[in-house]
N, C-alpha and C positions, 0 to 999 in steps of 0.2 A: 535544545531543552534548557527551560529557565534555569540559575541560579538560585538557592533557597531565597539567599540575601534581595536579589533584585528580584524573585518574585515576590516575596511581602515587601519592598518599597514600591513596586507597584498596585499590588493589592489595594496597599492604605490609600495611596492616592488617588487610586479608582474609587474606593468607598469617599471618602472623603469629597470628593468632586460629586458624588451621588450617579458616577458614571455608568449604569447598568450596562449597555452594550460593551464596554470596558472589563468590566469583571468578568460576564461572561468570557468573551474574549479570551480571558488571562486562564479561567477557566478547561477552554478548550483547548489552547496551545499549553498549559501544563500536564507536568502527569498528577493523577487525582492524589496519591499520596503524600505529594509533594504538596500541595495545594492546602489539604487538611492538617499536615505539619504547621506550614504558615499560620493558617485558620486559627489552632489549638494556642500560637504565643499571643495573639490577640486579646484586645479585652473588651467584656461580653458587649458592648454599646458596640462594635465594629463586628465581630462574631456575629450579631442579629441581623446588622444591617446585611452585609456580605451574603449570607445564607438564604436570605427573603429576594436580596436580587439574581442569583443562580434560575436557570432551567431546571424542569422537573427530573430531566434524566439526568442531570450532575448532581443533582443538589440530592439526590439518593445515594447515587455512587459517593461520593464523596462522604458521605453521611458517614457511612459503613468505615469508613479511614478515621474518623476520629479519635480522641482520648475518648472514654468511658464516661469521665467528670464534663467533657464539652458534648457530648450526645447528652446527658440527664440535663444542662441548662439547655439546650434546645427544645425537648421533649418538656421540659418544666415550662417554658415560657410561649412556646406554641397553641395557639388553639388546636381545638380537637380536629377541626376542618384542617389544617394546617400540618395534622401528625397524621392524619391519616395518608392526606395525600406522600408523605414518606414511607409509610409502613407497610403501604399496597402495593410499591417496586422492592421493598426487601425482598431479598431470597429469605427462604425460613431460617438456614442456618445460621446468618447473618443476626435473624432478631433472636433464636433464641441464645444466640452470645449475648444479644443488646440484653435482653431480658435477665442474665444469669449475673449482670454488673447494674441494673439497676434496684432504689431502694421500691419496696411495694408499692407505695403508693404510684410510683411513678409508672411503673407495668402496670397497673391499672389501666393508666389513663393510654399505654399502647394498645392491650388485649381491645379494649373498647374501638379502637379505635380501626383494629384489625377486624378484616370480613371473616364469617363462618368457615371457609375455606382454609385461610391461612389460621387461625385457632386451632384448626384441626390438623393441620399440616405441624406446628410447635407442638399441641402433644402430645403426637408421636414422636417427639424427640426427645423429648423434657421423661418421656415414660423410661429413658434407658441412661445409665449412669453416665457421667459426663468425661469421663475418662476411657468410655469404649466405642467402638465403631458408628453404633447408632447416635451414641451421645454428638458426635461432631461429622456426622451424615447433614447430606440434605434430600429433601425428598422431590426437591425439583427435578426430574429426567424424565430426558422423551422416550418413550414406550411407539412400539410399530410392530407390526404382524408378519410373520413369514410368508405367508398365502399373495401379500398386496405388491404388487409392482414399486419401481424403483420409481417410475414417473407419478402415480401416486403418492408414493411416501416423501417424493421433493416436493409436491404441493402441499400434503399437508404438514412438512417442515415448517415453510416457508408461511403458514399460515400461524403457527403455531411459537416457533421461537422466541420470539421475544418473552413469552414467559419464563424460560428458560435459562440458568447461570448456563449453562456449557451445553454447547450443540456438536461438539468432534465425534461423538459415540453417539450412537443409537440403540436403543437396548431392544431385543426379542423379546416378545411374553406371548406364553399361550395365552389361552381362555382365563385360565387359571389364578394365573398372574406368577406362575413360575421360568427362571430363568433359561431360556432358550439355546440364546447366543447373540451375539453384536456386533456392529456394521459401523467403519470407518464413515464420515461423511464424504473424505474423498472416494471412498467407493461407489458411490451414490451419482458421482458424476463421472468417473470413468467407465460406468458400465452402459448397455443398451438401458434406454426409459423403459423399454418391454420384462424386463429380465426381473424375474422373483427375488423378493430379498431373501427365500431359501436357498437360492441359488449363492448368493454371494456373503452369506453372513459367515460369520467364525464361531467355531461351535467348542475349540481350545476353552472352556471358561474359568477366567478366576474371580471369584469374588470370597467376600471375606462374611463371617456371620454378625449379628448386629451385639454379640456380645463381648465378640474377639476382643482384645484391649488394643490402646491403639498402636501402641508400642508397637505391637506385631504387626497392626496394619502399615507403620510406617517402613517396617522390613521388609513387606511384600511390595511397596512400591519401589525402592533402593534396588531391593533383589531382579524386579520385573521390568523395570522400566518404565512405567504405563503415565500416564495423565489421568485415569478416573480408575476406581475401583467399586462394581457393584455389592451392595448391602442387600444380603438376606435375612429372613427369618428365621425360626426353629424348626418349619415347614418347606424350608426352602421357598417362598415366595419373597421376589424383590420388594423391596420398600425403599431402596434408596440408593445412595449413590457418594463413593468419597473420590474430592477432585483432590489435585494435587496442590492446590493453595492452601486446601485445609490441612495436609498432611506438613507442610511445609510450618507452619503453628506447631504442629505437636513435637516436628522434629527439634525447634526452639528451645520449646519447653520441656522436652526431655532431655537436652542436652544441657541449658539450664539449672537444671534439678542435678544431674550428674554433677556438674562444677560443683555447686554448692554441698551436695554431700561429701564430695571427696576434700572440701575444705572444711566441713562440720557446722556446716550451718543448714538450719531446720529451713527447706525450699518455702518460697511464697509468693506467687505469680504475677502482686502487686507491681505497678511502678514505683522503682524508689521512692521516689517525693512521696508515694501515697502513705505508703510506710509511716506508721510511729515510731517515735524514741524507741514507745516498751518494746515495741513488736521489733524493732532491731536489736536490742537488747536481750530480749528472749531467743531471739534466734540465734544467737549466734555463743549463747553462755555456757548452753549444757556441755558442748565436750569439751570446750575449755577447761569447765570445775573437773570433770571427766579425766582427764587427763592428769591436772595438775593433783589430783586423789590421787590417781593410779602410779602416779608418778616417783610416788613416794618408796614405791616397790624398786623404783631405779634407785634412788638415792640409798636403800637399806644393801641391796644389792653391791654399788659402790664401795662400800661403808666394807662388807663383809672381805670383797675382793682385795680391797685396801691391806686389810690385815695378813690374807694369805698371799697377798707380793712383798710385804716390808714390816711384817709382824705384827705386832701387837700396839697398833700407834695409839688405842687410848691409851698407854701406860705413860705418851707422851703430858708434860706441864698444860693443866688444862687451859692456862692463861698463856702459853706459849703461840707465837704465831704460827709455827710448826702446825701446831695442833689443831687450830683454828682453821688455817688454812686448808690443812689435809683432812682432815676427818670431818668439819663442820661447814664448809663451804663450798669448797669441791664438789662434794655430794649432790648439793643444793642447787649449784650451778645448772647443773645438768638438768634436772626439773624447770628451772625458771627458762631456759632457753628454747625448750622445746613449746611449752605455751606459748608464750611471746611466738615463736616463730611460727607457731598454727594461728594465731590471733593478727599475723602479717598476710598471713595467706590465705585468711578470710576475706580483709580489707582489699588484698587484692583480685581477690576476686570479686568480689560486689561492685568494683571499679571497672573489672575488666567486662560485664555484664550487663554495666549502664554504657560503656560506652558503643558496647554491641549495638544496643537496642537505642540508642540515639538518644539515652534518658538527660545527657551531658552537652552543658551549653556552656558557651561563657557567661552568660548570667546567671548558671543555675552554679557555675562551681563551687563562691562562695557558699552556696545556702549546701553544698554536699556537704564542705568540711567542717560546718559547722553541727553537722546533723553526726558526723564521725565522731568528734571530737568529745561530745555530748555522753553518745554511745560507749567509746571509749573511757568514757571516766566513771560509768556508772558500772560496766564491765572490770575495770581496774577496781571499783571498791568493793565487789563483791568476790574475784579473784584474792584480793589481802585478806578479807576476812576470812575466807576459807583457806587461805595458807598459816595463817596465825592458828585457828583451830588445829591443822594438821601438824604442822611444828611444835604447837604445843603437846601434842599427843608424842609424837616420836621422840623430844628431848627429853621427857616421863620417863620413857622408859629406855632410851638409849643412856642418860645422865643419873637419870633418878628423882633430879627437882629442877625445879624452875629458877634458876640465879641472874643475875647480873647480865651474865654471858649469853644466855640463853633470849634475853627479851633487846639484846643489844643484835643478834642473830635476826631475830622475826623483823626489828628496824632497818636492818641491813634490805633483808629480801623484801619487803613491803617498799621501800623506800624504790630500788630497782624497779619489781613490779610496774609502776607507777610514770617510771621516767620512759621505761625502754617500750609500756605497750604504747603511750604516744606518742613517740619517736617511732618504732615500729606504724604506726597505724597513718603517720603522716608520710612516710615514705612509701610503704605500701599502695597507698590511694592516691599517691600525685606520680610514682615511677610511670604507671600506663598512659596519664596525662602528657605529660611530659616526654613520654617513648612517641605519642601519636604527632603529637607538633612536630617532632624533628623526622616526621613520613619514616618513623623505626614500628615494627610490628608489637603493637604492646604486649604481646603475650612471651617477648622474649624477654620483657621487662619484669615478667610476675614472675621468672622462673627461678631457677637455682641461686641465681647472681642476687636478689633480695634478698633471698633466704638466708644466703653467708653473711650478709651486712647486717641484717639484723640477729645475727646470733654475734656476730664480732660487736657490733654495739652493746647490743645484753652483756655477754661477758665483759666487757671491758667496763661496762657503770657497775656491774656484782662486785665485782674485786675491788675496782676503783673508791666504792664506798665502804666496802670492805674494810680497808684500809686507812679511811678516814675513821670509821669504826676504833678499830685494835692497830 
């Protein structure tokens, strides 16, 4: 198996030479994912060319491997004759992903392009939410009759397959078109060509309903073991079929989704790079402000506890370091360290997520940290302001007025804020970098061991400026 690296130095210099037997070639001895990787760092003058010299049965398969952004310039700069000929070996559920990532205009120019058949086959799929069974079925599966021989049903296998994503199952259907039971295809050749497929099909059934969500479906495959799960109706009539590549997506994306909420950031299916500023931004602020609110509950808390271990410490000199220290920063401390250190364990996980998903190259690391760093500081100014509002509300009524001390305090935590979330956020997002070069598993790098560095960094610049403070 190629090398990423020497398979795009060869790629180029197969395009480049205009070497069509060459590409093909590189085509057939790689794997197609590996191939469309390469394809997608190209730039679109070699993407056309490369594409237009492929065979018709790679140049589909590989299609379906793309970015979402390099399928919309191919489909964009394609003739109609040209998309068609791609759209006619999609399986359905392949275009209706294509379809659900392109802008309108552009599924235009596929539906057209797509025969009566397959329009019909997308919408019934497009008819069921994209998050359930049906949503990520496909409707391509071979159907065969209990009554017909096994030497019949291998001929008209064998006639039939290639229209077919997956030929290992054979499904039963009555008249009706309800589910029967289903037949191994090595059954099919270990048994007599005389022998009914009543005789030798499995009548155990499981399949799942087209509204089940998928989450469950991917439990039922975990739990069963299987390669395909039949899709019913609300009549019990099949209509489709989930393989286990598609469940294999969902499991991604649900796990995904899990990381990201357990570090409070609002899930988005996007590729990083696709992502905006705002849209990271957004994501990732609400439990931060969230927190650093609620938070205030620990620091009053603090405050109360304070007095019932060592009395009555506001009676201490309010200009006193004493004072300062223990009742008005201490407190405080404890708030700033917790944010910062959820705001470390976002950043690493959005690192640890790209590097899953292969979103991370060494030329794209630059343009990461610059997209962080961005992030972070727009995050860091709207965390100050809403610490200022909230410090000003608690010194009101913990002090009574607003002094010296009191906006010398909001400089302190604002100043902190500032340094420690990017300090936090650059450590966070280069630890897993940095864990994978030296062949260490980087999830042993997001774990606890960050999280004490960046609470020992936070507190140490709180105090630290603290002190240059009072």
């Amino acid at each position: 198996m190629l090398e990423i690296s020497d398979l795009k130095e060869q790629l180029i210099q197969a395009a480049i030479n205009n070497d069509l037997n060459e590409v093909r070639n590189i085509a057939k001895k790689s794997q197609q994912v590996d191939f469309a990787e390469v394809l997608g760092e190209l730039n679109e003058r070699l993407i056309l060319r490369i594409f237009r010299m492929l065979n018709k049965e790679d140049e589909t398969d590989i299609f379906s491997y793309l970015k979402p952004e390099i399928q919309e310039f191919i489909i964009r700069s394609f003739s109609s004759k040209e998309v068609e000929e791609i759209v006619k070996d999609l399986y359905s559920d392949d275009l209706v992903d294509l379809i659900d990532e392109l802008p309108a205009t552009i599924v235009k120019k596929v539906l057209r392009a797509a025969s009566p058949k397959i329009r019909a086959e997308i919408n019934n799929i497009l008819k069921y939410e994209e998050d359930t069974a049906g949503g990520i079925m496909t409707v391509n599966f071979i159907e065969i009759k209990e009554k017909d021989s096994i030497e019949k049903t291998i001929k008209y296998v064998r006639e039939i397959h290639e229209e077919f994503e997956t030929i290992d199952t054979l499904f039963v259907l009555d008249d009706y078109g309800h589910l029967k039971g289903f037949v191994e295809l090595k059954d099919l050749i270990f048994n007599s060509p005389k022998t009914k497929i009543k005789e030798i099909m499995e009548t155990r059934l499981l399949y799942v309903n087209s509204t089940a969500d998928q989450e469950e479906v991917a439990n039922m495959f975990k739990r069963y073991d299987v390669t395909s799960i039949p899709v019913v109706d609300d009549s019990n009539k099949m209509i489709g079929i989930i393989t286990v590549d598609d469940i294999v997506d969902v499991i991604e994306k649900e796990t995904s989704e899990d990381m990201n909420k357990m570090a409070g950031i609002k899930h988005d299916d996007q590729n990083y790079f696709d992502l905006s500023i705002f849209k990271m931004f957004k994501s990732r602020t609400l439990w931060l402000v969230l927190l650093l609110v609620l938070g205030t509950i620990t620091q009053i808390l603090t405050m109360v506890f304070y007095n019932l271990y060592l009395g009555d410490v506001t009676s201490l000199p309010v200009t006193s370091k004493a004072y300062i220290g223990i009742v008005l920063l201490a407190p405080m401390a404890i708030v700033i360290a917790g944010v910062i250190g959820l705001y470390g364990s976002q950043s690493a996980t959005i690192m640890m997520r790209a590097l899953t998903l292969r979103e991370v190259k060494k030329k794209t690391i630059k343009t990461f940290l610059m997209k962080e760093f961005i992030t972070t500081m727009l995050v860091a100014l709207i965390l100050i302001v809403v610490n200022i509002v909230r410090l000003l509300i608690v010194y009101v009524v913990q002090v009574g007025e607003i002094n010296t001390i009191v906006w010398e305090l909001i400089g302190v935590s604002s100043i902190t804020i500032l340094i420690s979330i990017l300090v936090a956020g650059i450590i966070a997002t280069l630890a897993p970098i940095i864990a994978k070069a030296l062949k260490i598993d980087p999830a042993n790098a997001t774990g606890p061991f960050i999280t004490l560095v960046i609470d020992i960094i936070t507190i140490s610049v709180f105090f630290g400026i603290g002190l240059a403070f009072f």
